[in-house]
C-alpha positions in Angstrom: 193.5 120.6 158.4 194.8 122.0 162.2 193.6 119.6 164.8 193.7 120.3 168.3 193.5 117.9 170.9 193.0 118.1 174.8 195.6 115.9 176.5 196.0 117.6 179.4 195.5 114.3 181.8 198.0 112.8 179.8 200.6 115.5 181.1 200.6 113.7 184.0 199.5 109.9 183.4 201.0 107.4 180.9 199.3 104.2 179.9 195.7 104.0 179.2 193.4 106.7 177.1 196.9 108.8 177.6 198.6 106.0 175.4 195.8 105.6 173.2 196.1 109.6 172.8 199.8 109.7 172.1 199.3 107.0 168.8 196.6 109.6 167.8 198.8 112.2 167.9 201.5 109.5 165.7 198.9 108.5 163.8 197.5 111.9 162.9 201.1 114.2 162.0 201.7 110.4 160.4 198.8 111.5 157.7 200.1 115.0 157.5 198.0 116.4 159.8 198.4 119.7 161.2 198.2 119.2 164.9 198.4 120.7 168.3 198.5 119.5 171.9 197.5 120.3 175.6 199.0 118.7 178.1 199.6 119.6 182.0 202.8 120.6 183.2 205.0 118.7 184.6 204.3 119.1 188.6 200.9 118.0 187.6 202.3 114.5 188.5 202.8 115.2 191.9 199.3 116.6 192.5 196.6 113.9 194.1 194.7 112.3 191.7 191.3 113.8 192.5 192.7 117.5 192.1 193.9 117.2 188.7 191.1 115.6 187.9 189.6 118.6 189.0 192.0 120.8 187.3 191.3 118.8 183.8 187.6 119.7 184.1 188.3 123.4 184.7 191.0 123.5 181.7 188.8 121.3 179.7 185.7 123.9 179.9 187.0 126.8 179.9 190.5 127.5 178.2 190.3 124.4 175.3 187.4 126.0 173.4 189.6 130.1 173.8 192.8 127.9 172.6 191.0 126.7 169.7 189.6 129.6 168.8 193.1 131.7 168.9 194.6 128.8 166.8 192.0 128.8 164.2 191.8 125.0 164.8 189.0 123.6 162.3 188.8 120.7 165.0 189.2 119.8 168.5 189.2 116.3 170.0 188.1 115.8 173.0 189.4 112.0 173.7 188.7 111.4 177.8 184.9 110.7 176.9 183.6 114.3 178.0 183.9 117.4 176.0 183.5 121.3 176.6 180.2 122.3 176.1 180.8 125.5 174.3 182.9 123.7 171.8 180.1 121.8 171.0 178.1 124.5 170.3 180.1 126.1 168.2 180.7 122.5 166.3 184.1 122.2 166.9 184.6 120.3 169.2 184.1 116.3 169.1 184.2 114.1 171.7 185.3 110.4 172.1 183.6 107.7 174.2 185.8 105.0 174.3 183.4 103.0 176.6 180.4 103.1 179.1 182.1 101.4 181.8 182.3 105.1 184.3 178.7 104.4 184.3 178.9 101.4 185.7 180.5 102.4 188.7 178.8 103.9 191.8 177.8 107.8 191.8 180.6 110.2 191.8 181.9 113.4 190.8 183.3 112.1 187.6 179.6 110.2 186.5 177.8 113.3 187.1 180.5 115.0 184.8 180.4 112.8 182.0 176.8 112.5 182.0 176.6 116.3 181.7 178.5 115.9 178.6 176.5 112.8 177.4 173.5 115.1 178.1 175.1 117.8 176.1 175.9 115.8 172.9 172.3 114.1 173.1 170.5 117.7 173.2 172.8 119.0 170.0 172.7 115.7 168.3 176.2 116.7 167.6 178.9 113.8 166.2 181.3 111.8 168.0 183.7 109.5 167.7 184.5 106.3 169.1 187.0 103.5 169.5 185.5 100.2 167.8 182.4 98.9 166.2 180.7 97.4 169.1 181.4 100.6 171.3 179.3 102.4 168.2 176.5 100.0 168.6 176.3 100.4 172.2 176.6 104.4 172.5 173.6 103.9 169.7 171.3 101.9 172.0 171.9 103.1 174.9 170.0 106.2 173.9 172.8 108.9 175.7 173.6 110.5 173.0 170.8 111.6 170.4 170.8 111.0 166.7 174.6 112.7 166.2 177.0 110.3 163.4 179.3 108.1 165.4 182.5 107.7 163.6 185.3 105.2 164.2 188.6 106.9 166.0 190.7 104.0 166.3 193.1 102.7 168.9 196.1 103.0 166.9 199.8 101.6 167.8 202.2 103.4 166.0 204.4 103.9 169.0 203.6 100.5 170.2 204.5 98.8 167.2 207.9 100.8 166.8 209.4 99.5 170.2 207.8 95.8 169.6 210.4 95.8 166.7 212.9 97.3 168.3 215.3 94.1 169.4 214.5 90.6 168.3 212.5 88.3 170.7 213.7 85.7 172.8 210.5 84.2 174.0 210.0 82.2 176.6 207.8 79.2 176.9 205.6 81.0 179.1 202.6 83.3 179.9 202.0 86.6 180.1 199.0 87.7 182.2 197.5 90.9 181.3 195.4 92.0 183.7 194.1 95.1 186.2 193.0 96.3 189.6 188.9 97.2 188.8 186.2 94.9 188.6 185.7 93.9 185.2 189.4 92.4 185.8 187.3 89.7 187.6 190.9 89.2 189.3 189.4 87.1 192.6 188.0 84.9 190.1 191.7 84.5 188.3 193.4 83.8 191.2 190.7 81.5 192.8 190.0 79.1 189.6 192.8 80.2 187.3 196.2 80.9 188.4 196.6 78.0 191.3 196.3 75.2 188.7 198.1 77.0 185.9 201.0 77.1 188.6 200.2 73.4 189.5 200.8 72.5 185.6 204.0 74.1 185.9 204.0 77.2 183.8 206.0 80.5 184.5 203.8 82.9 185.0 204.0 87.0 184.6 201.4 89.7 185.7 201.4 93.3 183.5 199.1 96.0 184.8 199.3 95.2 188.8 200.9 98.1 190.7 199.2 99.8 193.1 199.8 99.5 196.9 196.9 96.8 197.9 197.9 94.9 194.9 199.4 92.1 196.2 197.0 91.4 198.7 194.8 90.2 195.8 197.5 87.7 195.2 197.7 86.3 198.8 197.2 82.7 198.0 199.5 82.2 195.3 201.9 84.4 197.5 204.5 81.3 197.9 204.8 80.5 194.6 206.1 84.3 194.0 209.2 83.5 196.2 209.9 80.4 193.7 209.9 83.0 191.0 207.3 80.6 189.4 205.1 83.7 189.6 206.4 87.1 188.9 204.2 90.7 189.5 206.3 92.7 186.6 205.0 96.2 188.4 204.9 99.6 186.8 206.6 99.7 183.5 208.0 101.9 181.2 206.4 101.7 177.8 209.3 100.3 176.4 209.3 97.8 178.7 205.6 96.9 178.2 206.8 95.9 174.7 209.5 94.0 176.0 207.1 91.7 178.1 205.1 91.1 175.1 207.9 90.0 173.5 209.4 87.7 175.5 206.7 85.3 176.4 205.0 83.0 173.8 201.5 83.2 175.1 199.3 86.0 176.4 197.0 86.0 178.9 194.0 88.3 178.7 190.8 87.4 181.4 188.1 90.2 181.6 184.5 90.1 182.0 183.6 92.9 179.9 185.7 96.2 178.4 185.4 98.5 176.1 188.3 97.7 174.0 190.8 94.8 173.8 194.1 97.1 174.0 196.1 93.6 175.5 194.7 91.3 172.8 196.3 93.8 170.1 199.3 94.6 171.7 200.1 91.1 172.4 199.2 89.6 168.5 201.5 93.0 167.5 204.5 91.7 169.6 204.2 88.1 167.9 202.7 86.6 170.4 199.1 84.0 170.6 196.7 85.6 172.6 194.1 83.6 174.9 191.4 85.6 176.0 187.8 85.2 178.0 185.1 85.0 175.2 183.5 88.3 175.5 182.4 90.5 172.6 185.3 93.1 172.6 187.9 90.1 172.3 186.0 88.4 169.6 185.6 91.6 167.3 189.7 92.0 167.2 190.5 88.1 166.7 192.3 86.3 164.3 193.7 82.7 164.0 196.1 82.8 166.5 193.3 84.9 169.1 191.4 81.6 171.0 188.3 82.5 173.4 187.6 80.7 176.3 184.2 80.7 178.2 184.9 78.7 181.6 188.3 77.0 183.6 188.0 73.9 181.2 188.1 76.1 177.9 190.7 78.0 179.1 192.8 74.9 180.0 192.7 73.3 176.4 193.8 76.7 175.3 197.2 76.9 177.0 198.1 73.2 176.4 197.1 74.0 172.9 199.3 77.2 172.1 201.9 76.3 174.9 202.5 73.6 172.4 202.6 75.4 169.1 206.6 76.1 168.2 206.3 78.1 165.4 205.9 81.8 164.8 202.3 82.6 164.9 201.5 84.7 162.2 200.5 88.6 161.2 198.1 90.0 162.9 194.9 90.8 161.1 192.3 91.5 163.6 192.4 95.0 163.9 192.9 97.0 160.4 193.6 100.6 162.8 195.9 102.0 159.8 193.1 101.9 157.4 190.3 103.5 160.4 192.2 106.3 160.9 192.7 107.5 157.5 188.5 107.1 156.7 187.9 109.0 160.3 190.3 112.0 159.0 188.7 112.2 155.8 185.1 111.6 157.5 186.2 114.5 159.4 187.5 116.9 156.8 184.4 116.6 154.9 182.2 117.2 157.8 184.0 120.4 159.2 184.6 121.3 155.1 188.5 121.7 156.2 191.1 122.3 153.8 193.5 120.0 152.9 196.5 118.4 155.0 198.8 120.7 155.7 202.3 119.9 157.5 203.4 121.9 160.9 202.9 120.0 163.8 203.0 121.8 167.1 202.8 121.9 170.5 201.5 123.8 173.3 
């Protein structure tokens, strides 16, 4: 089976859907999988965000579905939740919605977009794929896209896993917050109830995912305890690094009010670390003995004296079975698009 997938974004971004697309890819040639890739050249990076944004919609409609036809690809993914219309008219194409959370945002170029797409699958009632069984539930009621199968394309961690077991751990009896710079970060409410008397308590403190320019503005009143080096901002990382951060703190710290996947929660129970995480749906679906939920400041307190306490390894992470997803989603697939067999030549473009 030849797959072809669209990562041209990812020619120019790193961690998020371009992450989850580069474990795909892993994950994929990993089953034997013939597959092939588009990603942006390299000056891509330098280009403002909004124009290769705008580029990636141009690419994605209009050379994707003449690439996959001069391949001969029996599939394409389409894994930035939209899709090229013609592709999914000529059913080759398949599209996967990680989450609905674009739609929660104010109007834009990019909602329009996707909901062109989402407007597209509904009319064709053509399939789709998606991250997690509660994003499948939702894409169902929601009523965007028609009556098409939804099939699980999991978040997979091939890579991640790899580097996470690269060098030993030397943990650190401390925290790891995982955290972001949109809403459903709920990071006011983190550093208003949270973070000031987690500090008081006196725990060391990291934040992953914080690196844009008006960052640290957010972190104003916890600014002093930044020059202890009680509190550290670990800033833009390498992947590599990211592993490393899981690695060497014994707790992480995971506070959302909604998403559409847990990605931290995962990484963190990969890397050998307990997680404690706001008690939201998407958390609950991927935990295991050593994930605990909190819903308010006093939950969350009994939960790092509670695993701040435990010496021990925690255990194997269970939660999230993405090895066994991925090989019923490929043969899901091959017996939808009546493919041949794996076949083994990996390329790129």
């Amino acid at each position: 089976m030849h797959i072809l997938i669209n990562d041209f974004i990812g020619g120019a971004l790193d961690r998020g859907i371009p992450l989850y697309v580069r474990n795909l890819i892993d994950g994929l040639r990993g089953e034997g999988l013939r597959v092939s890739v588009v990603r942006a050249p390299a000056f891509c990076r330098k280009l403002p965000r909004g124009v290769l944004y705008l580029i990636a919609v141009a690419v994605e409609q209009t050379l994707l579905p003449v690439i996959g036809l001069l391949l001969r690809a029996d599939l394409t993914i389409y894994p930035y939740n939209s899709v090229a219309v013609i592709d999914l008219l000529t059913r080759r194409g398949r599209i996967v919605v990680h989450d609905l959370e674009q739609l929660n945002r104010p109007l834009s170029f990019s909602k329009l977009y996707y909901l062109a797409c989402y407007r597209a699958v509904r009319w064709l009632s053509a399939p789709l794929f998606t991250i997690s069984d509660i994003t499948a539930q939702r894409l169902t009621q929601c009523g965007l896209f028609g009556g098409g199968p939804v099939t699980l394309l999991p978040n997979t961690f091939y890579a991640f896993e790899r580097l996470a077991a690269a060098e030993a751990p030397e943990r650190s009896p401390s925290i790891l917050l995982c955290t972001g710079s949109t809403a459903n970060k709920d990071l006011e409410t983190v550093v208003d109830e949270y973070l000031p008397a987690v500090l008081a308590r006196g725990y060391r403190v990291s934040i992953l995912g914080l690196h844009k320019a008006d960052d640290m503005a957010k972190l104003q009143p916890v600014a002093a305890l930044m020059a202890s080096g009680q509190l550290q901002v670990c800033g833009r990382l390498s992947d590599a690094e990211v592993a490393r951060a899981y690695r060497s703190h014994a707790v992480v710290w995971v506070h959302s009010l909604r998403e559409g996947f847990g990605r931290c929660v995962v990484e963190g129970r990969l890397a050998g670390a307990r997680v404690l995480a706001t008690d939201i749906p998407e958390f609950a679906e991927l935990r295991d003995g050593d994930v605990y939920l909190y819903k308010n400041p006093a939950g969350f307190f009994t939960g790092v004296a509670r695993l701040t306490e435990m010496t021990g390894p925690a255990t194997p992470y269970t939660g999230y079975p993405y090895r066994d997803l991925l090989h019923r989603a490929i043969e899901s697939a091959m017996r939808a698009t009546g493919a041949p067999g794996a076949r083994q030549s990996p390329q790129a473009i």
